[in-house]
C-alpha positions in Angstrom: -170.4 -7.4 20.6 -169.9 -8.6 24.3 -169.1 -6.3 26.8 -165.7 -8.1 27.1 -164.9 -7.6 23.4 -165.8 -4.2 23.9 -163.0 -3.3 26.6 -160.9 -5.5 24.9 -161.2 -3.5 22.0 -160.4 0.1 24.0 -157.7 -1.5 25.6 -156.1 -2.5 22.4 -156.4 1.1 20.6 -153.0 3.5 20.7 -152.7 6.0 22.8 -155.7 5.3 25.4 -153.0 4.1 28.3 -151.3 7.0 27.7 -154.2 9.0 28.0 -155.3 7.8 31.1 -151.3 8.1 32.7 -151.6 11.9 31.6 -154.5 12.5 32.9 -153.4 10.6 36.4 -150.6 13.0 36.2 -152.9 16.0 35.8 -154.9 14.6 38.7 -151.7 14.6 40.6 -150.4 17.9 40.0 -153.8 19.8 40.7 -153.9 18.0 43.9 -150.3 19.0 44.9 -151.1 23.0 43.8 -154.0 22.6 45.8 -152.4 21.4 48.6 -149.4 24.1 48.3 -152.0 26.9 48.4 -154.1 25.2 51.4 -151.1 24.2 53.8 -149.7 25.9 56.7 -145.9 26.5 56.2 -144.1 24.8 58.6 -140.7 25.4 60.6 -138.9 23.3 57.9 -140.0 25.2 55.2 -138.8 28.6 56.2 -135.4 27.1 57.3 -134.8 25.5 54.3 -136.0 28.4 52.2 -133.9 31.3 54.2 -131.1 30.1 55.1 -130.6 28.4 50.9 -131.3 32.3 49.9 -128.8 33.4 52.1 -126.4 30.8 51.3 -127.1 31.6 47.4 -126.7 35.3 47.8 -123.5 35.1 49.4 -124.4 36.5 52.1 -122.8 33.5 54.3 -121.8 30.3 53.3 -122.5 26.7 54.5 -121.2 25.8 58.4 -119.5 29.3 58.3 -119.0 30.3 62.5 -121.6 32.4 63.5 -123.5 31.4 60.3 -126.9 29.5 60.1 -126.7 26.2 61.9 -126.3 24.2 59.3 -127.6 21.3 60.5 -128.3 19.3 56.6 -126.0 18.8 54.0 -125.5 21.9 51.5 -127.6 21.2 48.6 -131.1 21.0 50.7 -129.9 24.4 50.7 -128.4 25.6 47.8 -130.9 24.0 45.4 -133.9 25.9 46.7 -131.3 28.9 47.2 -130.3 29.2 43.6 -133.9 28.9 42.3 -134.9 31.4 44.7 -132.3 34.0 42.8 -133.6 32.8 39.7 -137.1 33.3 39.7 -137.4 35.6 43.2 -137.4 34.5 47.2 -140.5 33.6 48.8 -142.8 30.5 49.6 -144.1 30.3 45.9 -141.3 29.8 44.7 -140.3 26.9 47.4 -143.7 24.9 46.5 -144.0 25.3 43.2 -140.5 24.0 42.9 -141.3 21.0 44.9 -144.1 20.4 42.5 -141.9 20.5 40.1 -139.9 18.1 41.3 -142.6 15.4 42.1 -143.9 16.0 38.5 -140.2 14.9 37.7 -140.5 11.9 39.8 -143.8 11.0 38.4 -142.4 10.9 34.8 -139.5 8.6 36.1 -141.9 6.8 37.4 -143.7 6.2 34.3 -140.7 5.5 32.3 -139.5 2.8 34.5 -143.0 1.1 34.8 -143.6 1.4 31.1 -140.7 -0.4 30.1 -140.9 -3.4 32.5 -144.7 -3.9 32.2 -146.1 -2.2 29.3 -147.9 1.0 28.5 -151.1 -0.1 31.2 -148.8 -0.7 34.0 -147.5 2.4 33.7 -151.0 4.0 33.7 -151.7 2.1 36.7 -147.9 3.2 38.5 -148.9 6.9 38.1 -152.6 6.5 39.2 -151.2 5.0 42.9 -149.5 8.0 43.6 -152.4 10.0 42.2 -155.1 8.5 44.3 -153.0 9.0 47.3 -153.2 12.7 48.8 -150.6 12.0 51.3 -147.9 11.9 48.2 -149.6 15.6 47.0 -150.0 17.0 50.5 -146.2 16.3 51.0 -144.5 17.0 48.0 -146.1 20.4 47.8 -144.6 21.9 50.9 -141.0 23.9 50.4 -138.9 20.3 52.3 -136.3 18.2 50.7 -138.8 15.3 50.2 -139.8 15.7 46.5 -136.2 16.6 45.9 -134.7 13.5 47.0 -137.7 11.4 45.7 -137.3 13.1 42.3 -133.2 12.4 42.4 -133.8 8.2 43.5 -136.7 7.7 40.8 -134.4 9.1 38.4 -131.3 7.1 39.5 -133.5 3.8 38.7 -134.9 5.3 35.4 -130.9 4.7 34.8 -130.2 1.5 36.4 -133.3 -0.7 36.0 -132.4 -1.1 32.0 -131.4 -4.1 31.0 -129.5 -2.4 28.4 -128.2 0.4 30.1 -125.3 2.0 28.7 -121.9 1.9 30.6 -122.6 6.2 30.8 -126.3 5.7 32.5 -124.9 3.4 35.7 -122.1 6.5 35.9 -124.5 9.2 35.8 -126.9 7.1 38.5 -123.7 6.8 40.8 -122.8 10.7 40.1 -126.5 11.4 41.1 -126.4 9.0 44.0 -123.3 11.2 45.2 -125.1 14.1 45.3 -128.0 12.5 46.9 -125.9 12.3 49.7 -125.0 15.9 49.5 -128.1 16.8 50.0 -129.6 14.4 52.5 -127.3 12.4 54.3 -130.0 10.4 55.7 -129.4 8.8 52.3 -126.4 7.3 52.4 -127.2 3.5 52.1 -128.1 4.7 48.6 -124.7 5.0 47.0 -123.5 1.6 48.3 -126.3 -0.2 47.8 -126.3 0.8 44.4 -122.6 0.2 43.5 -123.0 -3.1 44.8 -126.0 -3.5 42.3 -123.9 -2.7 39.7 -121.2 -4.7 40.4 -123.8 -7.5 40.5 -126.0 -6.8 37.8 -123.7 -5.3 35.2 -120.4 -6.8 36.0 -116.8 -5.5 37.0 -115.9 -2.7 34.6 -119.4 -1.2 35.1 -118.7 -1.2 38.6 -115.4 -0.1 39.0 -116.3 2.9 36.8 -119.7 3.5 39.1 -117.4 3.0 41.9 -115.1 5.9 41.0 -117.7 8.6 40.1 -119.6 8.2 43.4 -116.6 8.9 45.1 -115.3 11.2 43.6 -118.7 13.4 43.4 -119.0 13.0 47.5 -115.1 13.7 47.9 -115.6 16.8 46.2 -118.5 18.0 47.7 -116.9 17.4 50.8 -113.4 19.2 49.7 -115.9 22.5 48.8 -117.0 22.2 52.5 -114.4 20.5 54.6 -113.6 20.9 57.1 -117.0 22.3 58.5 -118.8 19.5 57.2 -117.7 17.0 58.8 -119.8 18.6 62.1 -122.4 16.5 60.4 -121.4 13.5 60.4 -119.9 14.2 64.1 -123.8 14.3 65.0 -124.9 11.2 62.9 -122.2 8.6 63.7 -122.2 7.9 67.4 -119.1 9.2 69.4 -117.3 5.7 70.5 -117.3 5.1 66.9 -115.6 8.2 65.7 -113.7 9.9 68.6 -111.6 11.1 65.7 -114.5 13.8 64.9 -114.6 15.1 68.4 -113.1 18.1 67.2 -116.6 19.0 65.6 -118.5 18.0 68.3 -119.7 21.2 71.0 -118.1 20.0 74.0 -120.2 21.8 76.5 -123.8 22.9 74.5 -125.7 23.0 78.0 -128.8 21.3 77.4 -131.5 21.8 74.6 -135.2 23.4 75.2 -137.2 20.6 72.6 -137.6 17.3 75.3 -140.3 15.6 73.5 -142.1 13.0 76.0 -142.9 10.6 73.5 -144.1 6.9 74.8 -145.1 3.6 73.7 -148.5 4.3 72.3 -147.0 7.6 69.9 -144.0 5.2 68.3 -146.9 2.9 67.5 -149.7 5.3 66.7 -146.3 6.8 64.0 -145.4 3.8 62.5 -149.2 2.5 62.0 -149.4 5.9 59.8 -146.3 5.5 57.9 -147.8 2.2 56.8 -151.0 3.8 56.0 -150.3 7.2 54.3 -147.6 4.6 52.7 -149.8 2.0 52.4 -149.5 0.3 48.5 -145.5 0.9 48.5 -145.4 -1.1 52.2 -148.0 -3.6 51.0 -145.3 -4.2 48.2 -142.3 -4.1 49.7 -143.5 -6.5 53.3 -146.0 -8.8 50.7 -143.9 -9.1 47.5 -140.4 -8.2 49.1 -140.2 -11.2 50.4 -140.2 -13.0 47.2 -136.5 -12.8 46.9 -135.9 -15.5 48.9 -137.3 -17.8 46.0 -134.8 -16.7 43.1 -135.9 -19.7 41.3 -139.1 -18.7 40.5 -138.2 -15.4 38.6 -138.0 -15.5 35.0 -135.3 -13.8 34.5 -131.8 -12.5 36.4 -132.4 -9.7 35.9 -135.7 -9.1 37.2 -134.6 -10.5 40.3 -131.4 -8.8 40.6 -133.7 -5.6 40.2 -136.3 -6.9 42.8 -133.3 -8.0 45.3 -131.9 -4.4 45.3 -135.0 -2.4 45.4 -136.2 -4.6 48.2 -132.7 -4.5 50.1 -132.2 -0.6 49.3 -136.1 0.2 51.0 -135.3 -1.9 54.2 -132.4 -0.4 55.2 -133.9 2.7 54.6 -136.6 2.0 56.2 -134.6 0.9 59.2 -132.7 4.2 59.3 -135.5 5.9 58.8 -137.3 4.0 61.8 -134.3 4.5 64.5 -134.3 8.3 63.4 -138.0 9.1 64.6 -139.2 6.2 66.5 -136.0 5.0 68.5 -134.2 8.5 68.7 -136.3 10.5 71.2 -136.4 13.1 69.0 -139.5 13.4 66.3 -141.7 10.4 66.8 -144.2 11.7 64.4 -141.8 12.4 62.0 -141.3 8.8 60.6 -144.5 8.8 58.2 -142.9 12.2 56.4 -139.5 10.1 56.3 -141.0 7.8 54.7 -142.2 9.6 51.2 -138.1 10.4 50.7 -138.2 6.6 49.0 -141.3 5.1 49.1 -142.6 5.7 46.0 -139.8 3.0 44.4 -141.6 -0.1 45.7 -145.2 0.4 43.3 -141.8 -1.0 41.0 -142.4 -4.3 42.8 -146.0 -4.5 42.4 -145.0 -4.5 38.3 -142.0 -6.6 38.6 -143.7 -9.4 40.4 -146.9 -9.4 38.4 -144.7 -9.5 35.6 -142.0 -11.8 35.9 -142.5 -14.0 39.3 -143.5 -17.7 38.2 -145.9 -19.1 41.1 -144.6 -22.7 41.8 -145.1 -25.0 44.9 -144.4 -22.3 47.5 -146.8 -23.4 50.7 -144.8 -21.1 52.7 -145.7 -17.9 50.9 -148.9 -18.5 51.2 -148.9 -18.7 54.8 -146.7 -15.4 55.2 -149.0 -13.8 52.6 -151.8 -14.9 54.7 -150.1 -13.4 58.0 -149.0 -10.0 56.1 -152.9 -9.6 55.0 -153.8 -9.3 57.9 -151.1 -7.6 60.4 -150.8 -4.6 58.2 -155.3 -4.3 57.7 -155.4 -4.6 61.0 -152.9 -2.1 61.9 -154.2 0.2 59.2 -157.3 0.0 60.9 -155.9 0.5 64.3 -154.2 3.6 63.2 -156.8 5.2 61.6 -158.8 5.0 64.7 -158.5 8.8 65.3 -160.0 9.8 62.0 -162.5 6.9 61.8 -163.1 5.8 65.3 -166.0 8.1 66.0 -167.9 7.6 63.0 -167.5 4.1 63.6 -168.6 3.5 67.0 -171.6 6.4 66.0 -173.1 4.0 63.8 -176.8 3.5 64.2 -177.4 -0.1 64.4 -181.1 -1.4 64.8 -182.8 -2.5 68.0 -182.9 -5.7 69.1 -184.7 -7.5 71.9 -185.3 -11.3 72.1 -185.0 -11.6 68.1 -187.8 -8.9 67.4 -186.8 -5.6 66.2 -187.7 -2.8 68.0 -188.1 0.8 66.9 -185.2 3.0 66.7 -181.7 2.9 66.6 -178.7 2.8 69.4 -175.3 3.8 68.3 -172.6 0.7 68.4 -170.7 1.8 71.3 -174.2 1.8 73.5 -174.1 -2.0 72.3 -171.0 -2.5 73.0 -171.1 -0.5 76.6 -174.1 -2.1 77.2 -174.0 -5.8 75.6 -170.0 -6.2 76.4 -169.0 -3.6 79.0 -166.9 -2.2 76.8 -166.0 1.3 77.6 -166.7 3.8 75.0 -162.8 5.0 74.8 -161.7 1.6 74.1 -164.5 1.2 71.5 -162.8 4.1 69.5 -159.8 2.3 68.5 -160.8 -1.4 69.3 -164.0 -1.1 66.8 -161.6 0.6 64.0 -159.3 -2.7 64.5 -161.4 -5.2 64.8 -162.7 -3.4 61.2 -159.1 -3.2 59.2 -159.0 -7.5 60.4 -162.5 -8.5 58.8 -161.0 -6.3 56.0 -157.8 -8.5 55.9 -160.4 -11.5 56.4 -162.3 -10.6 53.2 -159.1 -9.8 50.9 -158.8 -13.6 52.2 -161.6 -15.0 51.1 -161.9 -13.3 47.8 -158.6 -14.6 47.2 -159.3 -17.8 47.7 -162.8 -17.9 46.2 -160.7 -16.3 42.7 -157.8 -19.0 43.1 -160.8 -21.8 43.3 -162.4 -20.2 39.8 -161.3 -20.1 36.4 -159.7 -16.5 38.1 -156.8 -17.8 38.4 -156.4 -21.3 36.8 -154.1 -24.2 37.0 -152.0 -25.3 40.1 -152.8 -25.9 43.6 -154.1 -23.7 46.8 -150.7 -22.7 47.7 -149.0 -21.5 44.8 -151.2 -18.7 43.7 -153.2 -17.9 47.1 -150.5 -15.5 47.9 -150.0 -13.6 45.1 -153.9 -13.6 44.7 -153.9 -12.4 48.5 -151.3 -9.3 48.2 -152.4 -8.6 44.8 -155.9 -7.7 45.8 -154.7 -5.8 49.4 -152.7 -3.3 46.9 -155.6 -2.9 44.5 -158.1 -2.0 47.7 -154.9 0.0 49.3 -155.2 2.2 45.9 -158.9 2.4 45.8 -159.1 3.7 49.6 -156.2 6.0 49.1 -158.2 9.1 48.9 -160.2 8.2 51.8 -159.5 9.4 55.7 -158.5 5.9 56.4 -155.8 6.0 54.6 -154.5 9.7 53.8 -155.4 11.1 57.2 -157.4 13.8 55.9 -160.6 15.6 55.9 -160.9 18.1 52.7 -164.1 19.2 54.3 -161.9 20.1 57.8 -159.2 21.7 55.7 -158.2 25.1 56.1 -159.4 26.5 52.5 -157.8 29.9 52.6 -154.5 30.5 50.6 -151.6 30.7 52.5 -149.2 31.4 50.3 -151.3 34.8 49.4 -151.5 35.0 53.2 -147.0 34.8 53.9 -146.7 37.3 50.7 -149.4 39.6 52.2 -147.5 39.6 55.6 -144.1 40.0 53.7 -145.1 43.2 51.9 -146.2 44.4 55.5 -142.5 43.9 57.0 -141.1 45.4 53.8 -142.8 48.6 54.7 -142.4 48.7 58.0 -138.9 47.6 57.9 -135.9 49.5 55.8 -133.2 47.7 54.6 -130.2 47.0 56.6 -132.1 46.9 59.7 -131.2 43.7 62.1 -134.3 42.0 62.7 -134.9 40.2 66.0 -137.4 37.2 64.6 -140.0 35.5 67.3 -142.6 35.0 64.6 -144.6 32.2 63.1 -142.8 29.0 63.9 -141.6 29.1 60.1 -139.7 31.6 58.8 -140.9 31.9 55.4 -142.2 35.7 56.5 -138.3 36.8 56.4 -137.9 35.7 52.6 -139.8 39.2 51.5 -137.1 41.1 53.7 -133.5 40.1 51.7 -131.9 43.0 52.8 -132.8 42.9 56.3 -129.9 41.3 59.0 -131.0 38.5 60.9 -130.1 36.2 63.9 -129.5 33.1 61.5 -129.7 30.8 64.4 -133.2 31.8 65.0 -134.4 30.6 62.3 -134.7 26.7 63.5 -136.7 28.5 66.5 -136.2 26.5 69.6 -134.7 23.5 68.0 -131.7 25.6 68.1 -131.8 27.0 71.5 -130.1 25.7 74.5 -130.1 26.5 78.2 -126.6 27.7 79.3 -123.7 26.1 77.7 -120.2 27.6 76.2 -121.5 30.7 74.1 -118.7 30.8 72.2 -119.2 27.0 70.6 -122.6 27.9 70.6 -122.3 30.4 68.4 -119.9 28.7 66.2 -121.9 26.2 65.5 -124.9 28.8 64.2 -126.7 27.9 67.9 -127.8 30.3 71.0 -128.5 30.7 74.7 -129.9 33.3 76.7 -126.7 35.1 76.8 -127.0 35.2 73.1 -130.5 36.3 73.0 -129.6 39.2 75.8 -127.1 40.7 73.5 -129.5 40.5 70.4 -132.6 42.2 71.8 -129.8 45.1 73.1 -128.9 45.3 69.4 -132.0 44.6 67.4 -133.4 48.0 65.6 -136.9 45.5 65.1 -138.4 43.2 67.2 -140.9 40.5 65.6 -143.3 38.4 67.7 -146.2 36.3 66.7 -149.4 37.4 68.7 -149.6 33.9 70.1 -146.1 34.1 71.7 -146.7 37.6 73.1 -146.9 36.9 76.7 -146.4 39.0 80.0 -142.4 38.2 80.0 -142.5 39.9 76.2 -144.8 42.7 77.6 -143.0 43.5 80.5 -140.1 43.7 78.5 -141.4 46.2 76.0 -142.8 48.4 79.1 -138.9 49.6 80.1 -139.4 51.8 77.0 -137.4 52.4 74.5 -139.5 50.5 71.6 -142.7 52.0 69.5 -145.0 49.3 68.0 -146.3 49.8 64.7 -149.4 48.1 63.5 -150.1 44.2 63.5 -149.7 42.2 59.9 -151.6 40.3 58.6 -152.3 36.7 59.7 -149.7 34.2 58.9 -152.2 31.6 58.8 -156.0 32.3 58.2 -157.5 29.3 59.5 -156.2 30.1 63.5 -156.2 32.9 65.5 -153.2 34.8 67.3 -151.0 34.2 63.9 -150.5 38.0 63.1 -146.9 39.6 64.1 -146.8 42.3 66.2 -143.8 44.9 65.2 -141.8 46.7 67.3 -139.2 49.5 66.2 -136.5 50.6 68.9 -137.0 54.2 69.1 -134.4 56.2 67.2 
């Protein structure tokens, strides 16, 4: 028996594919507990986390004055909250239910691939998220991204049916609807998707989509209204909606975070959103743009599907961009926005494959061509800072006048040397030049398989491009793990458990601190610590750190709008029975402060995070 019968024979036998998807989805979830345990919490985390157990206890509610600032919609909140009740508050509890969630996702996932491609595809749909540790690294920290991820997948596990029920496309718009009540950053979801309906399933599906969506946003805003509309004050700029200047702060001074972000950092960003993202933007750029042929799809429906999954991503992809490249707010940020959707577009690697009919379409080729080798090369580019030394390191023989010589010389003393090419530039020009002869070779293999019996029948143009993307998403999913493409080192990892390390600190502030107590928090940048203290009072605006503070303004909208100033702070260390700094933060203003009297300090914690120094809190009791 050939070797070809042979794998022909596995693939063939029941139950192997799904096998293989469980064990990708083992793969997946070890990764994502790993990553949980290894990660440093981060401000997000303890403001989601704190401020949803406080808003779960009862202990304020959502945009109350004087409350948390509020500054997402209430489920991001509420949902962590809850489970925090449930099964006890603290950072465990935040990752593991993320993990939770992106094990949902992954099941959607498999369900949807499964029934447009076949048991294999959906083996292969699960093992692209599982090769990638950028998914697991994300979707294991305490953030709404697994949540909203896990709410989308399963919105399309609904709609992408070509027999869904009249009940499914209602539930999908009902879940859409709370989607927004969770992220409003999500809002191009609902539409989009009624529109899909409308299209896909016809007018009485729509109409009843229609009035479910609404309905389940209209409430959620009746619950909180009017406070909530202080959102959407901040997201929809004020010539367009003077009639929300009521919930706008009319004099809130001027905020402490000024990120000086240029050029270069919106490029270096967007390069690793297409990296750490790298098979779902492959898809979406390379086989999006097959929509403008809706001849050559087999079937409405497919292409209905592929038209709305391809629309959907690039308007959120759009917001997404103006949000943290455009904004002047959180350059780096646009990556992490990115793993709120992206996982939907591996669904156009299987619809394409599947049901796209490769006819005399010159032009694809040539854009396939062009998409090959923009995104390798800027791949490469933006990967220069984890690759570019080892690169231009590279021990090349020595040369002189066609005879080897003994020894070695790294690249860059060629370069320097040979070219005059300065050793800085060699760090990110050698790891371009590098991700184009990749783009090059995915090229050339796909024309040498379009020229073979590979890919038979028709002529160079039809199939080049397909060939072309095809194989850039197959080596996108092989290099996944790699630094090139998930931005990390496991062997530069911290390796110590943090989550051991917050609930170790927690117990600490639980002694020192009695219930009832108001707390004055200057800790670790998240707040996660405060979680293992829910009876202590707090500053709720202190929880967003400095992101909340601002220099001067009107203290009274300040405060209204859960934000503070210095006359805010004044009053609260006058108050405070505890004071808690981080070691790092402890400075001469902090120590000339405590040397007025009037304060004991009790002994250090623990660190908050093993793998740097300075991340211990420093307590200090006011003397009774």
């Amino acid at each position: 028996m050939s070797l070809n019968q042979v794998i022909r024979k596995a693939v063939s036998l029941p139950g192997v594919a799904e096998v293989l998807a469980l064990v990708g989805g083992a793969v997946f979830l070890l990764q994502s507990w790993h990553f949980a345990h290894i990660q440093e919490s981060i401000l997000d985390e303890g403001m989601y986390l704190v401020k949803g157990f406080l808003f779960a206890t009862g202990r304020y509610i959502p945009f109350q004055p004087n409350g948390p600032w509020t500054n997402q919609m209430p489920l991001s909140f509420l949902i962590p909250g809850i489970v925090q009740v449930v099964f006890g508050p603290g950072l465990r509890t935040g990752r593991y239910l993320s993990i939770a969630f992106a094990g949902l996702m992954l099941l959607g996932l498999w369900l949807i691939s499964r029934r447009l491609g076949g048991r294999w595809w959906a083996a292969a749909a699960v093992w692209m998220i599982a090769l990638n540790g950028a998914y697991a690294r994300t979707y294991s920290l305490a953030v709404p991204q697994a949540l909203i991820i896990c709410m989308l997948m399963w919105i399309l596990v609904l709609v992408i049916d070509e027999k869904a029920h009249l009940w499914q496309l209602v539930l999908a718009s009902i879940l859409a609807g709370l989607m927004i009540l969770t992220r409003h950053n999500m809002t191009p979801v609902l539409p989009l998707l009624l529109i899909y309906i409308f299209w896909q399933f016809g007018l009485r599906a729509g109409v009843w989509s229609t009035v479910a969506g609404i309905i389940t946003v209209l409430i959620g805003h009746a619950v909180y209204w009017p406070g909530i509309l202080q959102l959407w004050a901040a997201w929809i700029p004020e010539k367009l909606s003077p009639f929300l200047d009521a919930w706008r702060i009319k004099n809130a001074g001027s905020t402490v975070w000024h990120p000086n972000f240029d050029t270069h950092d919106q490029i270096t960003s967007l390069l690793d959103g297409v990296r750490f993202n790298f098979v779902a933007f492959v898809a979406w750029v390379g086989f999006g743009i097959l929509v403008f042929l809706p001849k050559q799809w087999k079937t409405s429906f497919h292409y209905k599907s592929v038209a709305f999954l391809t629309a959907l991503s690039a308007i959120l992809v759009a917001v997404h961009a103006w949000a943290a490249l455009f904004s002047d707010y959180c350059a780096y940020c646009f990556p992490g926005y990115l793993m709120y959707f992206s996982p939907i577009l591996i669904l156009l690697v299987i619809f394409t494959l599947q049901s796209w009919k490769p006819g005399p379409a010159k032009m694809y080729a040539v854009l396939a061509a062009v998409v090959t080798l923009l995104i390798s090369t800027g791949a490469g580019y933006g990967a220069f800072q984890e690759i570019g030394t080892q690169l231009v390191e590279f021990p090349i023989p020595r040369f002189k006048a066609s005879q080897m010589l003994g020894g070695t010389v790294p690249l860059w003393g060629i370069l320097e040397n040979g070219l005059g090419i300065a050793y800085k530039t060699s760090l990110w020009l050698v790891p371009t030049l590098a991700g184009l002869g990749v783009g090059l070779i995915v090229l050339l293999l796909s024309w040498v398989a379009y020229r073979t019996r590979w890919l038979q029948g028709g002529r160079f143009p039809d199939r080049f491009g397909l060939a072309a993307i095809s194989l850039l998403v197959f080596l996108g999913a092989v290099l996944s793990p790699t630094r090139t493409l998930s931005g990390l080192d496991q062997k530069e990892a911290c390796q110590s458990d943090v989550i051991a390390s917050i609930e170790q600190v927690g117990m600490q502030l639980a002694k020192a601190i009695p219930p009832g107590k108001q707390v004055y928090w200057q800790g670790s940048l998240s707040a996660a610590p405060l979680l293992y203290l829910p009876k202590a009072e707090i500053y709720p605006p202190q929880l967003n750190d400095g992101y909340s503070y601002h220099a001067g303004g009107n203290t009274q909208e300040l405060q209204r709008f859960g934000l503070w100033n210095e006359v805010i702070r004044g009053r609260w260390l006058e108050e405070a029975d505890f004071i808690i700094i981080l070691e790092d933060s402890y400075n001469q203003d902090w120590k000339n402060f405590f040397e007025t009297g009037g304060f004991e300090e009790l002994p250090h914690t623990a660190s908050t995070y093993p793998c740097e120094k300075n991340m211990g809190l420093r307590i200090f009791r006011r003397d009774k």
